[in-house]
Every structure is written in C-alpha cells, then in structure tokens.
C-alpha positions in Angstrom: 102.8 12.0 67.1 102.7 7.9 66.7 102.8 6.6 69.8 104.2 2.7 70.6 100.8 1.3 70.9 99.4 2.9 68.0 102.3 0.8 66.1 101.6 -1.9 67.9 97.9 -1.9 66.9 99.2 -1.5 63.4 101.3 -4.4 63.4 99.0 -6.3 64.7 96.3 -5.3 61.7 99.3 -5.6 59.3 100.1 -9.5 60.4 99.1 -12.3 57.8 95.2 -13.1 57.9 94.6 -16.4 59.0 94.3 -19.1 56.0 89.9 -19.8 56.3 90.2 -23.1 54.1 92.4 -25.8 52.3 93.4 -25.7 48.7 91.7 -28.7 48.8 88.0 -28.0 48.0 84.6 -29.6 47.7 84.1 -31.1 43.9 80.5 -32.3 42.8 80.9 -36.1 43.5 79.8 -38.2 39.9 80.4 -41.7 40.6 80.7 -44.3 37.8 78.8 -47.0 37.2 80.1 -49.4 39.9 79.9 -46.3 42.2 83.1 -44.7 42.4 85.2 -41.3 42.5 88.0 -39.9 43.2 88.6 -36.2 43.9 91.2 -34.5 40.9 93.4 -33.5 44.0 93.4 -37.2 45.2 98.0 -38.1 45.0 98.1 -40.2 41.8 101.4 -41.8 43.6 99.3 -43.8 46.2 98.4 -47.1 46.1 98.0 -50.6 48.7 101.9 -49.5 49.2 101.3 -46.1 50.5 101.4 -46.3 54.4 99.3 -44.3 57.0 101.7 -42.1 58.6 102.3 -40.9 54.8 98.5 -40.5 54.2 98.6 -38.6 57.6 100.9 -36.3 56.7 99.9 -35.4 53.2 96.5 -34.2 54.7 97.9 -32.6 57.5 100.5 -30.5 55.2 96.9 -29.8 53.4 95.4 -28.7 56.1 92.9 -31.6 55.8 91.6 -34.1 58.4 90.3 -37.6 57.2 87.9 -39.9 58.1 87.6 -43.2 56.4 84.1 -45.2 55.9 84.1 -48.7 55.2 81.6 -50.5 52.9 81.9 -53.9 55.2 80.9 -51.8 58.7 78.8 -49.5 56.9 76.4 -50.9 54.4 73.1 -52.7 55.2 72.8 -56.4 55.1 71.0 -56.6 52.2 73.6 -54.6 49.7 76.7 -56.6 51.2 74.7 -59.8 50.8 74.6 -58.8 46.9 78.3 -57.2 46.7 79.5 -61.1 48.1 76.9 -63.0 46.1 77.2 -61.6 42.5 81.0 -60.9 43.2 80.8 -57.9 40.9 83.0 -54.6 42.3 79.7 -52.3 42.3 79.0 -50.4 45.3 76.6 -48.0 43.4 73.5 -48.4 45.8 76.0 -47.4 49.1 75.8 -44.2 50.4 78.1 -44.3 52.6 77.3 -42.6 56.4 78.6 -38.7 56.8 80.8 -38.6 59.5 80.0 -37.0 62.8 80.1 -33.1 62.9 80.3 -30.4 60.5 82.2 -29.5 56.9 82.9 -33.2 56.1 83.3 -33.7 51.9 84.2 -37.1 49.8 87.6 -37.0 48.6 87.4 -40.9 47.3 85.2 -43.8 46.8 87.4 -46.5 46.0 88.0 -50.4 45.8 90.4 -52.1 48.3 92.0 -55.1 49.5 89.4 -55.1 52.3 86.4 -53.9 50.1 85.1 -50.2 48.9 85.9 -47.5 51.1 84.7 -43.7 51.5 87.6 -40.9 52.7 85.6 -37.8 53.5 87.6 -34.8 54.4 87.4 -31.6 55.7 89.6 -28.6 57.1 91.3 -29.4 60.7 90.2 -27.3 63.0 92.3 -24.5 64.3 94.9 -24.8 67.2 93.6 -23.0 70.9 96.7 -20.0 69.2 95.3 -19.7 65.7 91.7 -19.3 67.7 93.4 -16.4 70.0 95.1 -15.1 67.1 91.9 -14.3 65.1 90.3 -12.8 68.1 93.3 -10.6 68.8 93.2 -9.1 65.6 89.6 -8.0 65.7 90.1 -6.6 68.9 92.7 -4.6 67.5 90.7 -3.9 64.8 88.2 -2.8 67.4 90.3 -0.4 69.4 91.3 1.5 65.8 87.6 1.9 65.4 86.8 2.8 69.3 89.9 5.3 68.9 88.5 7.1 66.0 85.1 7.4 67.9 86.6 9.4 70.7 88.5 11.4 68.1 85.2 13.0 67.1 83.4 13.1 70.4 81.6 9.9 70.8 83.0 8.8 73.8 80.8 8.6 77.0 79.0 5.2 75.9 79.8 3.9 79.5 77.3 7.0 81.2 73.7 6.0 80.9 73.1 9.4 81.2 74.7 10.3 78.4 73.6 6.9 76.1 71.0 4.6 77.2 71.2 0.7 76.9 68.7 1.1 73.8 70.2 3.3 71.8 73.2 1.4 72.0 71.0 -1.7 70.8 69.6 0.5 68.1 72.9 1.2 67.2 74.1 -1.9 67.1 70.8 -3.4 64.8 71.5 -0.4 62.9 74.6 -2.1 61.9 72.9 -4.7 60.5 71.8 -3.3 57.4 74.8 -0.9 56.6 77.7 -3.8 54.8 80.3 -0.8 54.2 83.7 -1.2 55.6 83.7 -1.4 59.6 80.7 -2.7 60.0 82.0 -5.8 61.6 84.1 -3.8 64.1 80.8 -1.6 64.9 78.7 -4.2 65.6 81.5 -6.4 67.9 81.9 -2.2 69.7 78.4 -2.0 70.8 77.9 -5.4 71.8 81.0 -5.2 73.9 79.3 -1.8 75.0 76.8 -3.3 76.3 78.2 -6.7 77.9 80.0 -4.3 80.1 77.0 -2.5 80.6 76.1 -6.3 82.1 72.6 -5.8 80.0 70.6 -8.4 79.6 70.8 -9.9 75.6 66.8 -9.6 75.4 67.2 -5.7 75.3 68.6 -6.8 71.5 65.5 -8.9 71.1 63.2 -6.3 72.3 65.0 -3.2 69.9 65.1 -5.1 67.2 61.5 -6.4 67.3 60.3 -2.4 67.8 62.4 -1.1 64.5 61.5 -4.1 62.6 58.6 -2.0 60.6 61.4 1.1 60.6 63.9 -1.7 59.1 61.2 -3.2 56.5 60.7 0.0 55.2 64.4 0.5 54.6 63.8 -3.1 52.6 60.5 -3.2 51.2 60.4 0.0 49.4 62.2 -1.8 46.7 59.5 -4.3 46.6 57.0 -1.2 44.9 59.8 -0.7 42.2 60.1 -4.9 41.5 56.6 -5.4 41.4 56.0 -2.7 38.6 59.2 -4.5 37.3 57.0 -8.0 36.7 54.0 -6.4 36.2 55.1 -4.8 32.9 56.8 -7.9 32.1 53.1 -9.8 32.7 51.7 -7.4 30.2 54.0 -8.5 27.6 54.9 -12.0 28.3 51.5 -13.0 30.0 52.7 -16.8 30.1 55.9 -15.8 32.2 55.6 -18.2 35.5 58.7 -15.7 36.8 56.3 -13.5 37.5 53.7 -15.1 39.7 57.0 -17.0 41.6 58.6 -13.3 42.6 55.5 -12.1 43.5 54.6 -15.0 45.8 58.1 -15.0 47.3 57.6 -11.3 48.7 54.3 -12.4 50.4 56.3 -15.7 51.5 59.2 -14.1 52.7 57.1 -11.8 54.9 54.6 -14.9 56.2 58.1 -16.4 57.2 59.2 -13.5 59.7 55.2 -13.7 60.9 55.9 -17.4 61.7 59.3 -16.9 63.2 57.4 -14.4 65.1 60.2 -11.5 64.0 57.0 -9.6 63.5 53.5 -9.5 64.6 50.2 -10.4 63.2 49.6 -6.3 62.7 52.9 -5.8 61.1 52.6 -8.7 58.9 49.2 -7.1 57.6 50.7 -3.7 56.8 53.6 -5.5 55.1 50.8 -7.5 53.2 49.0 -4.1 52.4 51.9 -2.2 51.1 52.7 -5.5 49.0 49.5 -5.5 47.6 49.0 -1.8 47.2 52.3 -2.1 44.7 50.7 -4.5 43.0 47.3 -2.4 42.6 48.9 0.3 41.6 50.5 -1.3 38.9 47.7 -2.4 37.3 47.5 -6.0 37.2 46.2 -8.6 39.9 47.7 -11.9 41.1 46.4 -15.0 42.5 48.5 -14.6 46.4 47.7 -16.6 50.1 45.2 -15.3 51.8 46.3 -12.9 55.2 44.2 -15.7 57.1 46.5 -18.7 55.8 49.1 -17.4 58.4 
C-alpha cells in the first residue's frame, strides 16, 4: 500500500533539480593586439547609452553577478604612465586584478569613456531557499535509501552492539570507491549514522588510514596490467618518452600519499615493491626515484 509520505518523498525526488550554472559559460579569453575581448554572449545592443539598472538586470535574468575592474584604479604606475603618454588605446600589458572569492571569469575587456575596463562574471550565489531546497531533496533521497535498508534487515545501525562505530566508518570509506547509483546517499547515511552516534570525525581518519593498503590493492592491481602495457610498447618503440612518464607517475602518485602522510613509510615501500615487481616481471628496467628520496 502507498502511504502519504511515501508520495510525499516522491514528489519531493520528482521536483525540478536545481539549475548548477548559467548559460553563460567560461570562453578561453584571446585578446587583440591592444588587449581586448569580448565574450560571444556579451548584448551586441549595449553601448555608452546602456544604463546600470539595465546591465543589472540582464545578468541577473542570467543568473550572473558582475564585477567591474578599472584600468585607471587598477594598473601600475608605470603602464598608465605609457597608456597617457603615447595616447595609443593598448592596454595589452594589464592584467587586470581577479576579484575577491571564487568562480569569477572575464566576460569583457573593453575601451570606455573613462578608460579600459574588465567585467568578470560568475554565477550568483544561491538564495538561503534554493540552499534548503537542495538539502531537502537529498535528505529525501536519503530516507528512500534508509527505507530500503530496513526492508532487507539492516536496520539496528543505532545499537553498538549490533554495529560498531568502525564498521560504520568502513562502510562509509567503502563508499568511496563504489561510483554506482546511490553512492552519494550511502555515504551522506553513514555519516549521519555516525553524527548521531556523536563520534568523533578522527574515527574516519583512523579507518581509513588502516584499509588504505586493503584500498590500494583494489587500485593498484591495475598498475601490474599497465605496466606490461608500456613495457611491450618499450620493446617496440624504444624512443617512446610515454613510457618512462607513466611509469614515473605510478611511483609519484604513491610518494604523494607518503608525503600527505595518507600512508606510512612501510606501506609506501610495499607499494614501491609491488610497482617494481610489475616492472620485473615484465622484463624491462626503468630509470625511477630512489625509496630514500621520500
């Protein structure tokens, strides 16, 4: 039987996804020679006649807020000393200052009455409701998931008796590596598990760090199968830098979670083994950083 809140949730999953992003989008900025560009969804109607509240608008009904950067405020001494001595319109040596915060992209540099200017743009940020709207949805798309978890049994995560603190973080890093449909929901379930739980976050830190060989055995074994990949390739195409740059990127990428201290000094050296075994075992050597470069 459907009850009333089981439509509810639906309704809720069924309502319009919130809009991420602007038709506007970031273009790769080529300036001409006296420095300037315009983006091709610049209005080809405005001009000195155009008046703020109409530039306002436009962005707003885009979704857009603006900023505006000004050659006179913003450029050094030196390059507005040459824009008012030769008297030429070049402002090709400004770059002009990125505004403060995040997401900010040039939608014109262009001449004006009062000198070159920059616009830089980027999406407004979302109202306090559009916030609480996206977070109602996934909590709806939460309880679907929670509901079909107690449909097959799993549904005594609140008993530490019954499920410990860490296996609920295992769980949850578990997640991490699956990417199928749900996962999202999963991951925001057990975290919410154990918020309620009032855990501490370090028992995430401390499962994670303890499965991290477990989890780089899931990933590396594909390293084995790509190494005798390039080694082949070396045997035909000795000259082949590819080969030397994939290779070095396994032994980077693995120095890197070393230095981040994801993994220790002992792990990093059976990673480095198992790396290097692959590479033994497919017959060909490669110049690599040392184990005592780390």
């Amino acid at each position: 039987m459907t009850t009333s809140s089981h439509v509810e949730k639906c309704e809720v999953l069924a309502s319009p996804r919130l809009r991420l992003t602007s038709a506007i989008r970031p273009q790769p900025v080529e300036r001409d020679k006296d420095g300037y560009w315009t983006h091709p969804g610049y209005p080809d109607h405005w001009d000195e006649g155009t008046t703020s509240a109409e530039i306002t608008g436009w962005f707003s009904e885009q979704g857009l807020e603006s900023q505006v950067v000004e050659f006179e405020f913003d450029a050094s001494d030196e390059l507005q000393d040459m824009w008012m001595e030769t008297g030429e319109p070049s402002c090709s040596l400004w770059n002009p200052t990125y505004p403060d915060g995040r997401g900010w992209f040039i939608f014109s540099i262009h001449d004006t009455e009062r000198g070159p200017v920059c616009v830089w743009v980027r999406p407004c940020a979302l109202s306090v409701k559009e916030d609480e709207d996206c977070v109602d949805r996934f909590a709806a798309a939460m309880k679907v998931k929670l509901a079909a978890a107690r449909s097959k049994g799993y549904a005594c995560w609140h008993s530490p008796d019954a499920c410990s603190s860490q296996q609920l973080a295992e769980l949850l890093v578990q997640q991490l590596n699956k990417g199928n449909a749900g996962t999202f929901e999963d991951i925001a379930n057990f975290a919410m598990m154990l918020h309620q739980r009032d855990e501490e976050p370090s028992v995430l830190a401390d499962v994670f760090r303890c499965m991290l060989p477990s989890l780089l055995g899931q990933l590396y074994p594909q390293a084995s199968s790509l190494l005798r990949t390039l080694c082949q390739l070396r045997r035909t195409e000795t000259n082949s830098p590819s080969v030397g740059y994939w290779f070095g990127l396994l032994v980077g990428h693995a120095a890197s979670l070393a230095q981040l201290n994801l993994i220790t000094g002992e792990q990093f050296n059976r990673l480095f083994e198992l790396i290097e075994n692959a590479r033994d075992n497919a017959g060909k050597s490669f110049p690599i950083a040392r184990k005592e470069a780390i």
